[in-house]
Biopython code that builds the backbone (N, CA, C, O; Angstrom):
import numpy as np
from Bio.PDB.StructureBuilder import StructureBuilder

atoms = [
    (1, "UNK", "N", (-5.625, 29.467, 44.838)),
    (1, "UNK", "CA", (-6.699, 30.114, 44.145)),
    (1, "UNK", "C", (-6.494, 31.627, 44.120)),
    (1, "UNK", "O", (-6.914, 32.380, 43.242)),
    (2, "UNK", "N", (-5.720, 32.006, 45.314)),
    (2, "UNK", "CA", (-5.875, 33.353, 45.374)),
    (2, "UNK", "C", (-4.771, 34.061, 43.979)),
    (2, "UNK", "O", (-4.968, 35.080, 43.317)),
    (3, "UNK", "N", (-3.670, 33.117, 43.901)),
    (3, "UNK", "CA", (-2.873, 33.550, 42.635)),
    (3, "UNK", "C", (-3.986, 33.592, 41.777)),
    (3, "UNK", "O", (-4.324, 34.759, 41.582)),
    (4, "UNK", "N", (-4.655, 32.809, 41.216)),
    (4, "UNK", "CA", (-5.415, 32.669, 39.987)),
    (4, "UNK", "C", (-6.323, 34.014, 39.871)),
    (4, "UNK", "O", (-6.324, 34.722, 38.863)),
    (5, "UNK", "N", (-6.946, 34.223, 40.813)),
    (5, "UNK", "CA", (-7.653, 35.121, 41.270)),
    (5, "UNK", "C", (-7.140, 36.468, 40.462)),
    (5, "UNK", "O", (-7.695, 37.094, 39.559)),
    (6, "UNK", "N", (-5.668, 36.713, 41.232)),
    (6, "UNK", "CA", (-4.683, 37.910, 41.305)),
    (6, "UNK", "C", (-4.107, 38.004, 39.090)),
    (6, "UNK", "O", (-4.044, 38.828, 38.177)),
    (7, "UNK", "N", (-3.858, 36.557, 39.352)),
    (7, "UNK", "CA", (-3.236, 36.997, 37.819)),
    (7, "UNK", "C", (-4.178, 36.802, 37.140)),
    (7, "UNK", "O", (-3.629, 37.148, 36.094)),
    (8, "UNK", "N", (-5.048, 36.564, 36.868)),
    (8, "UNK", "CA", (-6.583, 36.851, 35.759)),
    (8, "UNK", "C", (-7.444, 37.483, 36.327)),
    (8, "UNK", "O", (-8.598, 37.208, 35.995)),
    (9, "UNK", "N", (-7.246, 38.537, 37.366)),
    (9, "UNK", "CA", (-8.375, 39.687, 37.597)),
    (9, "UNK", "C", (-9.705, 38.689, 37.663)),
    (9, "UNK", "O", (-10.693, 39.402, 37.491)),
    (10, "UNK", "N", (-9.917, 37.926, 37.766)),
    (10, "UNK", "CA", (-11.180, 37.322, 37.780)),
    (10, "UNK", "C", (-11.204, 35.839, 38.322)),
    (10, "UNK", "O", (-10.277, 35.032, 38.255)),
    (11, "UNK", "N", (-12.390, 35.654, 38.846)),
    (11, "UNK", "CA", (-12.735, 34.492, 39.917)),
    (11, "UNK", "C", (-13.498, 33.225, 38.605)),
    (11, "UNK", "O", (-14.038, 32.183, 38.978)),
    (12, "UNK", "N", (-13.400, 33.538, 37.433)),
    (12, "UNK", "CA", (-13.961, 32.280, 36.711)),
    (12, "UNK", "C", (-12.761, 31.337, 36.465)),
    (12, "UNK", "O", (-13.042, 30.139, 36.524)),
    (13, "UNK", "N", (-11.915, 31.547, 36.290)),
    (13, "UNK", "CA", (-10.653, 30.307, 36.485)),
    (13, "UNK", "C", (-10.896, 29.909, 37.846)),
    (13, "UNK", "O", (-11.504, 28.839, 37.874)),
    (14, "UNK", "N", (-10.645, 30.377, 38.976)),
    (14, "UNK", "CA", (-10.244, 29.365, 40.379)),
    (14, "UNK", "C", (-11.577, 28.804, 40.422)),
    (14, "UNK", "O", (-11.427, 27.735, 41.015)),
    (15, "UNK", "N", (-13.072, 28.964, 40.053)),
    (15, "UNK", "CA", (-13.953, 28.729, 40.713)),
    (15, "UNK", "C", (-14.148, 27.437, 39.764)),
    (15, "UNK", "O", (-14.579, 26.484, 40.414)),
    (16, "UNK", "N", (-13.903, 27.102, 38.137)),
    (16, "UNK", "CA", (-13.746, 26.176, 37.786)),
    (16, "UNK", "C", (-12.393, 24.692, 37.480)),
    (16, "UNK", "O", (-12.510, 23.537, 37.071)),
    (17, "UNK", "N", (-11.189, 25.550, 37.948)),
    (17, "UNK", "CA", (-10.739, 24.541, 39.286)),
    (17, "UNK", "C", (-11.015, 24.066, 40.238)),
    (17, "UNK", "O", (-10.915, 22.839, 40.258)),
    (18, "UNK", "N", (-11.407, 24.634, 41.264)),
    (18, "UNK", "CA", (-11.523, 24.038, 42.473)),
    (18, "UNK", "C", (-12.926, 23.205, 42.004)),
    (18, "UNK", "O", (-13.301, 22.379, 42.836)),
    (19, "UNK", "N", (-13.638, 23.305, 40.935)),
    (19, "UNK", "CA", (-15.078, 22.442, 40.942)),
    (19, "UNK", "C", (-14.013, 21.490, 40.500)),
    (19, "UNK", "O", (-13.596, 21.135, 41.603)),
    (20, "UNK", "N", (-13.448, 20.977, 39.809)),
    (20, "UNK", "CA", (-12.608, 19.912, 39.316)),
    (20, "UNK", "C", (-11.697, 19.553, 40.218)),
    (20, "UNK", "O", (-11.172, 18.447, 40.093)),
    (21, "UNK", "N", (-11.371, 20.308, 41.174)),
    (21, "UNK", "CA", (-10.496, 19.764, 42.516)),
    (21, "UNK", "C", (-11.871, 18.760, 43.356)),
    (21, "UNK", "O", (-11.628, 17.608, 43.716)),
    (22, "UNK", "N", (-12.777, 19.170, 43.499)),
    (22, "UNK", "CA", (-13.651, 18.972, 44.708)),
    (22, "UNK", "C", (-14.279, 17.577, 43.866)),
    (22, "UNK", "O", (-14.592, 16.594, 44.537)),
    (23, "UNK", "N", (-14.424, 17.561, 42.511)),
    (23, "UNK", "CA", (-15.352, 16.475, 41.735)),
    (23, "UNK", "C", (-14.423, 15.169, 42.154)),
    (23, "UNK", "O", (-14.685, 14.126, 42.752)),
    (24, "UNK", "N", (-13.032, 15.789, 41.474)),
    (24, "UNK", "CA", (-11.937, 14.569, 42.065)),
    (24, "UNK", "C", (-11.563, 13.975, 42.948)),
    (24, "UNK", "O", (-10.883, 12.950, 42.907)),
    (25, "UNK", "N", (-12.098, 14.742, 44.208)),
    (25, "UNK", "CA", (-11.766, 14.744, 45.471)),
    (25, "UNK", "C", (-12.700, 13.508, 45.935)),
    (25, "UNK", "O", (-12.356, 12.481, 46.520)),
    (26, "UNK", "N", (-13.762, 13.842, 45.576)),
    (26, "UNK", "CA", (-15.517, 12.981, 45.698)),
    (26, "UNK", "C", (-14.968, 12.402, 45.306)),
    (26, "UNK", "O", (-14.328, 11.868, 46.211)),
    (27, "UNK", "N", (-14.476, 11.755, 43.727)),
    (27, "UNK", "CA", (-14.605, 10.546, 43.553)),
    (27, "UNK", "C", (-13.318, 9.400, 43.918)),
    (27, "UNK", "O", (-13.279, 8.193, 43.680)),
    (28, "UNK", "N", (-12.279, 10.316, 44.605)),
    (28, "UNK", "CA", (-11.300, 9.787, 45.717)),
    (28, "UNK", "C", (-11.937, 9.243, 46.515)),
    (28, "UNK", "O", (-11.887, 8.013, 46.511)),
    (29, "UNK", "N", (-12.738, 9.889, 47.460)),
    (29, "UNK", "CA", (-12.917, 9.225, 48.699)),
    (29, "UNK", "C", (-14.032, 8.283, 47.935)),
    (29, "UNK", "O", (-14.679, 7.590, 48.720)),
    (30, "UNK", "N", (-14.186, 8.215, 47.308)),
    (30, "UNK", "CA", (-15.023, 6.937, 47.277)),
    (30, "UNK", "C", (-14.407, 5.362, 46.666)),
    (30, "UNK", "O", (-14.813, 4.217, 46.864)),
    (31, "UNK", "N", (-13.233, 5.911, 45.835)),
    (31, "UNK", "CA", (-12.638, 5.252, 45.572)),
    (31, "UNK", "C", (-11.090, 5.307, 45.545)),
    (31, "UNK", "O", (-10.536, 5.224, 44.449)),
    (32, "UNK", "N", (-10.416, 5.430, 46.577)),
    (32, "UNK", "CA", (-9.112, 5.423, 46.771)),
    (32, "UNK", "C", (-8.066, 5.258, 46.059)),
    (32, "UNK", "O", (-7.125, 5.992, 45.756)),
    (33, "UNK", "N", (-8.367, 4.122, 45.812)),
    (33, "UNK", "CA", (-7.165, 2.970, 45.309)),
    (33, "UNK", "C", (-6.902, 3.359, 43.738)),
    (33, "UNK", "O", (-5.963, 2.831, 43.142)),
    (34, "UNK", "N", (-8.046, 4.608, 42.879)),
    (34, "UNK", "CA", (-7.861, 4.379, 41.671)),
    (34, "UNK", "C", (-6.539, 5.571, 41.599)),
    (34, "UNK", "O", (-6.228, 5.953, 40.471)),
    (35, "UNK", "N", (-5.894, 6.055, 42.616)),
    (35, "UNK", "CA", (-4.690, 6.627, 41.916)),
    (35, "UNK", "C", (-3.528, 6.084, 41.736)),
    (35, "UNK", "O", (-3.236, 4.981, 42.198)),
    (36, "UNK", "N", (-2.569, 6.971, 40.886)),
    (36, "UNK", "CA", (-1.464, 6.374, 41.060)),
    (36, "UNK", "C", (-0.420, 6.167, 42.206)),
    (36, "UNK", "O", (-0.305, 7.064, 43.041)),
    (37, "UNK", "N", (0.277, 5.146, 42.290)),
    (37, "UNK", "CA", (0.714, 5.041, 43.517)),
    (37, "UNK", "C", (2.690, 5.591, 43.404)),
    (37, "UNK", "O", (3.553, 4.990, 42.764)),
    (38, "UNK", "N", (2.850, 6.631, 44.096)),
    (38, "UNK", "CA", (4.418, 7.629, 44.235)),
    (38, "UNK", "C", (5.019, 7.176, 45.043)),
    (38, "UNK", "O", (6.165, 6.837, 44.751)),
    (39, "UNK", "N", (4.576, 6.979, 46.298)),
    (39, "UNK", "CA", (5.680, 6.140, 47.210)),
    (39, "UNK", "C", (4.757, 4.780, 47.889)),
    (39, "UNK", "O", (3.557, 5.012, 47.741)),
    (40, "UNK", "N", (4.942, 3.788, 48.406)),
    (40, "UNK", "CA", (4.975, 2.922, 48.698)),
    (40, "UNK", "C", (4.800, 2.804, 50.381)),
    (40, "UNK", "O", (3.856, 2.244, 50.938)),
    (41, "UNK", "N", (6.010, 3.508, 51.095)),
    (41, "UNK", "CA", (5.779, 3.423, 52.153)),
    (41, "UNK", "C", (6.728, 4.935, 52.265)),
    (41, "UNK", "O", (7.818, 5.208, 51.761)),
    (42, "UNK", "N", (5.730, 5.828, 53.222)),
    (42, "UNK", "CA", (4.322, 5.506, 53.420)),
    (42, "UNK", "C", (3.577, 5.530, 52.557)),
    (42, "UNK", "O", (4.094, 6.407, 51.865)),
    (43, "UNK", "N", (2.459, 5.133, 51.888)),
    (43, "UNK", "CA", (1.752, 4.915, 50.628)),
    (43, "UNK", "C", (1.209, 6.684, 50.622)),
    (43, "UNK", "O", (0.811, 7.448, 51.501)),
    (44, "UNK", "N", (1.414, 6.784, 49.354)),
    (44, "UNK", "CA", (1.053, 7.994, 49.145)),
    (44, "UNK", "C", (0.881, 7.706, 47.548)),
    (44, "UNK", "O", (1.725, 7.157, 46.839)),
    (45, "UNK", "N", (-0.643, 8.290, 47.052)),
    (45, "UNK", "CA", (-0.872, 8.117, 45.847)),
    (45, "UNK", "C", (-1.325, 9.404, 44.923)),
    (45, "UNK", "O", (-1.923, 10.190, 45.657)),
    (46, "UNK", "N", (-1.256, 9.870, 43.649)),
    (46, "UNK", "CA", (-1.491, 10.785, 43.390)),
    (46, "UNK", "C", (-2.706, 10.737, 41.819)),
    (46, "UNK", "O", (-2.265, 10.076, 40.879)),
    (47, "UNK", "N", (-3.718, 11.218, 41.669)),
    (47, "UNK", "CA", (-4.740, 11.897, 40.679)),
    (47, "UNK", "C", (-4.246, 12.906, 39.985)),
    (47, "UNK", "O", (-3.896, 13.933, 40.567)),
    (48, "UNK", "N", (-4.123, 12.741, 38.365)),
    (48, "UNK", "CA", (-3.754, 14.054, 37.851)),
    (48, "UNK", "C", (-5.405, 14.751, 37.349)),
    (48, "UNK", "O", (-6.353, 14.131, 36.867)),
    (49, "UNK", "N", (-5.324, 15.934, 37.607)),
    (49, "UNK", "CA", (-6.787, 16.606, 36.981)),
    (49, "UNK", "C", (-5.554, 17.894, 36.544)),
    (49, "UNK", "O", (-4.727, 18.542, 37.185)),
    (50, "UNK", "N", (-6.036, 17.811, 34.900)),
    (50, "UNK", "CA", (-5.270, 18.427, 34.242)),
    (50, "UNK", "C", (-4.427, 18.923, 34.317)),
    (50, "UNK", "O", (-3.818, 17.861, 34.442)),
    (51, "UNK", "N", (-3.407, 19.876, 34.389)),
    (51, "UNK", "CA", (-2.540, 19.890, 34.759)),
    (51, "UNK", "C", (-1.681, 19.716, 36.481)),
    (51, "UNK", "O", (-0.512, 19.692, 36.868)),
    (52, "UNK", "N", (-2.465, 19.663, 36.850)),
    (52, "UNK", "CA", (-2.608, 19.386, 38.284)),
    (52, "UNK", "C", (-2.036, 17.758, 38.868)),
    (52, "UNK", "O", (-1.719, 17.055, 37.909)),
    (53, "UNK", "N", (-1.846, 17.018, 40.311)),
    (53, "UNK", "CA", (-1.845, 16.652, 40.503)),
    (53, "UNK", "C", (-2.262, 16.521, 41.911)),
    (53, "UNK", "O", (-1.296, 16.997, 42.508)),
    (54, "UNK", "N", (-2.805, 16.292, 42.470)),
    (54, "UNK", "CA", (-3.856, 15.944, 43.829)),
    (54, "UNK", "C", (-3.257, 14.411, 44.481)),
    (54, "UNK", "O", (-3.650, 13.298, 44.133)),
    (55, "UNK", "N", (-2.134, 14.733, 45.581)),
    (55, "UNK", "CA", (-1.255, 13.902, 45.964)),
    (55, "UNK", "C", (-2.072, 13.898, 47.392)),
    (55, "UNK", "O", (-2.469, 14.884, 48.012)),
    (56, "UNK", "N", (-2.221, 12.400, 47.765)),
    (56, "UNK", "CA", (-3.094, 12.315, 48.927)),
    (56, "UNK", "C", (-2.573, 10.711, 49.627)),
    (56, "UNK", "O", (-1.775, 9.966, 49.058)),
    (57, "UNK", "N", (-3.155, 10.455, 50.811)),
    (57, "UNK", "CA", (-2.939, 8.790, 51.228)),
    (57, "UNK", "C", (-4.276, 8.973, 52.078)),
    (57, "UNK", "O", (-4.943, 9.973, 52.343)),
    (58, "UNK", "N", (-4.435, 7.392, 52.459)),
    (58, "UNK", "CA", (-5.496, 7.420, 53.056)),
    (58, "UNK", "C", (-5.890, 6.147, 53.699)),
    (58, "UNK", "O", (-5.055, 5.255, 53.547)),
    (59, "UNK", "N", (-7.124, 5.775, 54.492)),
    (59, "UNK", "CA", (-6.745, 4.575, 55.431)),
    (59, "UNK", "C", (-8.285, 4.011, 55.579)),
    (59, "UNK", "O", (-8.710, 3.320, 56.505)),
    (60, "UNK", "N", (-9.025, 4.491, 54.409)),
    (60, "UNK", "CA", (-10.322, 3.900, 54.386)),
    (60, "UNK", "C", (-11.816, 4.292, 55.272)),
    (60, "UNK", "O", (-12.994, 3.940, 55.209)),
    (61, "UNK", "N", (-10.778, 5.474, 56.329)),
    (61, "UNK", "CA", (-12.119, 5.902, 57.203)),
    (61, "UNK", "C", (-11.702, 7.456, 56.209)),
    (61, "UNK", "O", (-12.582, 7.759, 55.404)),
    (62, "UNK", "N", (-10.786, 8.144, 56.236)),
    (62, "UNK", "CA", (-10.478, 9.127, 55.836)),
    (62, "UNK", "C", (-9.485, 9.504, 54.908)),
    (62, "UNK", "O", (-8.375, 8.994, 55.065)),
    (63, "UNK", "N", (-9.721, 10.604, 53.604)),
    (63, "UNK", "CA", (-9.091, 11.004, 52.397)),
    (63, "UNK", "C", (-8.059, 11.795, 52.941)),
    (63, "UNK", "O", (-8.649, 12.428, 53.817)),
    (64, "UNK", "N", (-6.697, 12.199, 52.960)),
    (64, "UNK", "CA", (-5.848, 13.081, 53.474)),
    (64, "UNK", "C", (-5.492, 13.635, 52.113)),
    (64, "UNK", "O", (-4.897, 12.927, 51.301)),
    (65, "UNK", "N", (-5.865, 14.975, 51.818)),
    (65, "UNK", "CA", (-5.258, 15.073, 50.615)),
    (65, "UNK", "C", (-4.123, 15.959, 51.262)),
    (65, "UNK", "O", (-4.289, 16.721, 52.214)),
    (66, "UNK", "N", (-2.800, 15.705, 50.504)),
    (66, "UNK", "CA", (-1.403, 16.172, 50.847)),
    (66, "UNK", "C", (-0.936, 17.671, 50.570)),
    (66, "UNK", "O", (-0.378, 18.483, 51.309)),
    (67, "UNK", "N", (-1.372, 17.756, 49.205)),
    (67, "UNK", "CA", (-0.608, 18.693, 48.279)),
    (67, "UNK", "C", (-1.525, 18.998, 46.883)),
    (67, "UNK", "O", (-2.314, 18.163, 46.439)),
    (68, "UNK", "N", (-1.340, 20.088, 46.372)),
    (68, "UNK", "CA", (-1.740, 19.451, 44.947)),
    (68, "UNK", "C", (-0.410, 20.509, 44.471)),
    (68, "UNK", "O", (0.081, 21.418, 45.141)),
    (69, "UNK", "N", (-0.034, 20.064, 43.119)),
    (69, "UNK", "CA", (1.045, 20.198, 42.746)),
    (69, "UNK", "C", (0.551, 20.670, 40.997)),
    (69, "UNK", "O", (-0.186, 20.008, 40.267)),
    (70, "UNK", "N", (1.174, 21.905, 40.687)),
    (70, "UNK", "CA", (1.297, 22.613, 39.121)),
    (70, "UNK", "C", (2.343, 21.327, 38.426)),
    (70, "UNK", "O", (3.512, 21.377, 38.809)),
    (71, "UNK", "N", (2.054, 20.428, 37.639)),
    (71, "UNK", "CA", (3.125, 19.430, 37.209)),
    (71, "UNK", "C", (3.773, 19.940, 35.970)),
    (71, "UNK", "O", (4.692, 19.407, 35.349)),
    (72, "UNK", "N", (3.052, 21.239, 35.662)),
    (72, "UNK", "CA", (4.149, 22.316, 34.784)),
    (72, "UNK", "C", (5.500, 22.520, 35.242)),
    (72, "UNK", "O", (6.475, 22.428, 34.497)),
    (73, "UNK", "N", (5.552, 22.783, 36.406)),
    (73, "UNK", "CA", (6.976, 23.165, 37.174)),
    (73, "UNK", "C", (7.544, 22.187, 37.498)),
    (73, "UNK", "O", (7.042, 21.080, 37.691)),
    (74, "UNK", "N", (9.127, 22.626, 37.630)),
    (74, "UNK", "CA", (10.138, 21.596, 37.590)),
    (74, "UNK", "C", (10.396, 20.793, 38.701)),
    (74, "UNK", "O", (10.889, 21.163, 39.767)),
    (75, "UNK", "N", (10.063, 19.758, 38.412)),
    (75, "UNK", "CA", (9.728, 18.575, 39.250)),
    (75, "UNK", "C", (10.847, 18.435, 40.554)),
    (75, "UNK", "O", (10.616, 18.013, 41.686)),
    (76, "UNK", "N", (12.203, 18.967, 39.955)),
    (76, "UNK", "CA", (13.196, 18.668, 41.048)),
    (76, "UNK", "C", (12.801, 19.946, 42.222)),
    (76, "UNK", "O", (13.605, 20.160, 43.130)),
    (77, "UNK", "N", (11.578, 20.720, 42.129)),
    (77, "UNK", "CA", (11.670, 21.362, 43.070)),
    (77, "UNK", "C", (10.732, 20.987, 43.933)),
    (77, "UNK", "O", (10.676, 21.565, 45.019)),
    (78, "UNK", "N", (9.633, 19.740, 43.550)),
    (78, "UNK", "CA", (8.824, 19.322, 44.248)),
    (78, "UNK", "C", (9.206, 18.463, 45.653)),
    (78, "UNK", "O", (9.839, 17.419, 45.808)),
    (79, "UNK", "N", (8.653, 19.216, 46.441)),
    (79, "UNK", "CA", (9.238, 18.519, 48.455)),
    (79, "UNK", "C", (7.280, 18.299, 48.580)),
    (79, "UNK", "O", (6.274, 18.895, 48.197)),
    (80, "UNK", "N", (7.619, 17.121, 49.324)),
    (80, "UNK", "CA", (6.137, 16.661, 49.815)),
    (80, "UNK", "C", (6.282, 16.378, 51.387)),
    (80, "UNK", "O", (5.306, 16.009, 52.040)),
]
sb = StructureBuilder()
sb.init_structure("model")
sb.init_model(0)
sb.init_chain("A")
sb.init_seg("    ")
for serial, (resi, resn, name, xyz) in enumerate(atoms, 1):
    if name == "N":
        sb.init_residue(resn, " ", resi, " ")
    sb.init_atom(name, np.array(xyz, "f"), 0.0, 1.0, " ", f" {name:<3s}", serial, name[0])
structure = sb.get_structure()
């Protein structure tokens, strides 16, 4: 957020991300299973919210979110 912040002089971009991080987030933990699934074992599944991706696993008491990932950028540089 703080990039967003820095390169648009202004807090109305990060503050309507992170509401779309946090909406997604809610409706993760309530429902897990609706992402896509990246690896298998260990299960790790990922939510895209717009350009974004919100890579998380989880075990039914608790949401672990992992990472979230710009899926603009080049994928071979993505380490999780």
């Amino acid at each position: 957020m703080e990039y967003w912040v820095y390169r648009n002089q202004s807090v109305t971009f990060p503050i309507k991300l992170s509401n779309l991080f946090n909406e997604s987030l809610e409706l993760l933990s309530r429902h897990p299973e609706i992402g896509k699934i990246f690896t298998k074992d260990p299960l790790i599944l990922y939510k895209s919210v717009r350009n974004y991706r919100l890579y998380y696993t989880f075990d039914y008491q608790k949401l672990i979110l992992l990472t979230i990932w710009d899926s603009r950028r080049n994928p071979e540089n993505f380490k999780l």
